[in-house]
C-alpha positions as CSV (number, residue, x, y, z in Angstrom):
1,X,-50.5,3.3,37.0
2,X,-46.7,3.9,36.7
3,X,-45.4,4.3,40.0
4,X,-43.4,7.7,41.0
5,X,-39.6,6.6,40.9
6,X,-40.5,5.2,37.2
7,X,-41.8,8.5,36.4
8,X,-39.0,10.2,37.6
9,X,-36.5,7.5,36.3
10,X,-38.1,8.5,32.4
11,X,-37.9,12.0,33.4
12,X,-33.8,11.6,34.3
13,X,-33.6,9.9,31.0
14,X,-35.2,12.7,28.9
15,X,-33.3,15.5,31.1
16,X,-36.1,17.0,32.7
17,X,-36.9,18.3,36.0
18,X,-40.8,17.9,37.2
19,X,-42.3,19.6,39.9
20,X,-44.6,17.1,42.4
21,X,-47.2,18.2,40.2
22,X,-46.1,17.2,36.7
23,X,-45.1,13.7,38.3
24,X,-48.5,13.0,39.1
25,X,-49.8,14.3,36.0
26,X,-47.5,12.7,33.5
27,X,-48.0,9.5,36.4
28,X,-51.5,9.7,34.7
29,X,-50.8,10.4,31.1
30,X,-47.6,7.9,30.6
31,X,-49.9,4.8,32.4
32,X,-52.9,5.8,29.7
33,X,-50.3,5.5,26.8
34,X,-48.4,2.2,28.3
35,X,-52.6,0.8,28.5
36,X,-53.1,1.9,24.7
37,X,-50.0,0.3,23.8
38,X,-51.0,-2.7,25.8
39,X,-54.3,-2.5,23.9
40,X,-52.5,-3.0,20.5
41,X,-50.4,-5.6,21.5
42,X,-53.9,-8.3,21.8
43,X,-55.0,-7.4,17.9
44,X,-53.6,-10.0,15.3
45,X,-51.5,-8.2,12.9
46,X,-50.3,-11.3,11.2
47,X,-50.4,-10.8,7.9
48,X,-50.7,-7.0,8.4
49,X,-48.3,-4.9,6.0
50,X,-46.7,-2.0,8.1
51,X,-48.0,1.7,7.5
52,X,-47.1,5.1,7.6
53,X,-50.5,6.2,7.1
54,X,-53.8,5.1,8.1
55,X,-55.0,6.0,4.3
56,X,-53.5,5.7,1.3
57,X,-51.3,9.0,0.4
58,X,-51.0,9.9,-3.0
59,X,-49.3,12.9,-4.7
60,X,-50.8,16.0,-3.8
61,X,-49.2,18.2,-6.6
62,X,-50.5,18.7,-10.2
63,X,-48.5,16.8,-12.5
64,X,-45.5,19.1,-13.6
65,X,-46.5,20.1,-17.7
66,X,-44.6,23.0,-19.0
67,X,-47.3,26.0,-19.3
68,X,-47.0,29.4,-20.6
69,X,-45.6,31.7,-18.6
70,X,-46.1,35.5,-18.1
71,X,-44.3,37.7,-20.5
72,X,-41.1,38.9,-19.2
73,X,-42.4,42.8,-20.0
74,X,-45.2,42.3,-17.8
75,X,-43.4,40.6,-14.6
76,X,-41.1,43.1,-14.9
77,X,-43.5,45.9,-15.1
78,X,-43.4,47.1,-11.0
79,X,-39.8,45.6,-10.5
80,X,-38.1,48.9,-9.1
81,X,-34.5,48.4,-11.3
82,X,-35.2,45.9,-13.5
83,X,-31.2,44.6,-14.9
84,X,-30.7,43.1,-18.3
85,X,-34.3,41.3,-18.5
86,X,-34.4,40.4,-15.0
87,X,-34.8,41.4,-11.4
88,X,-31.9,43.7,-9.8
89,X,-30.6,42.5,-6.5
90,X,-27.9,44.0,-5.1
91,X,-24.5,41.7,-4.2
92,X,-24.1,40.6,-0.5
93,X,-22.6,43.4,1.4
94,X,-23.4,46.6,-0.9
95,X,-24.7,49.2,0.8
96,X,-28.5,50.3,-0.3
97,X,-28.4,53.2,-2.5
């Protein structure tokens, strides 16, 4: 178990101030990740390619393949004022009408 000044030495160096209670707590919770990490260090990765996942990851997106659209009369059919074909938006700093 990490020993209080190291506790409170991590603490300085992540500007934070812990009550009595979160030293002993994160006392606890630090240790258990410095024995995980310990843990890992006695496997034999030689040979081991790094990851960033534990699976593979592959491209969750549909491929992108030009589809028909909706027709521009129909999109436009609730827009409030549509403007030449497309939606009206008013410029930056005009006042709503």
């Amino acid at each position: 178990m990490l020993e209080r000044d190291q506790v409170l030495h991590v603490a300085r160096l992540a500007r934070l101030s812990l009550s009595e209670e979160e030293v002993v707590r994160l006392g606890r919770e630090l240790s258990g990740v410095l024995a995980h990490v310990e843990k890992i260090q006695e496997l034999e990765l030689e040979g081991v390619a790094p990851t960033s996942h534990v699976v593979e990851v592959t491209d969750a997106l549909r491929p992108d393949e030009p589809e028909p659209s909706l027709p521009v009369e129909l999109a436009l059919r609730g827009a409030p004022e549509p403007v030449e074909g497309g939606f009206g938006v008013p410029s930056p700093g005009a006042s709503p009408a």
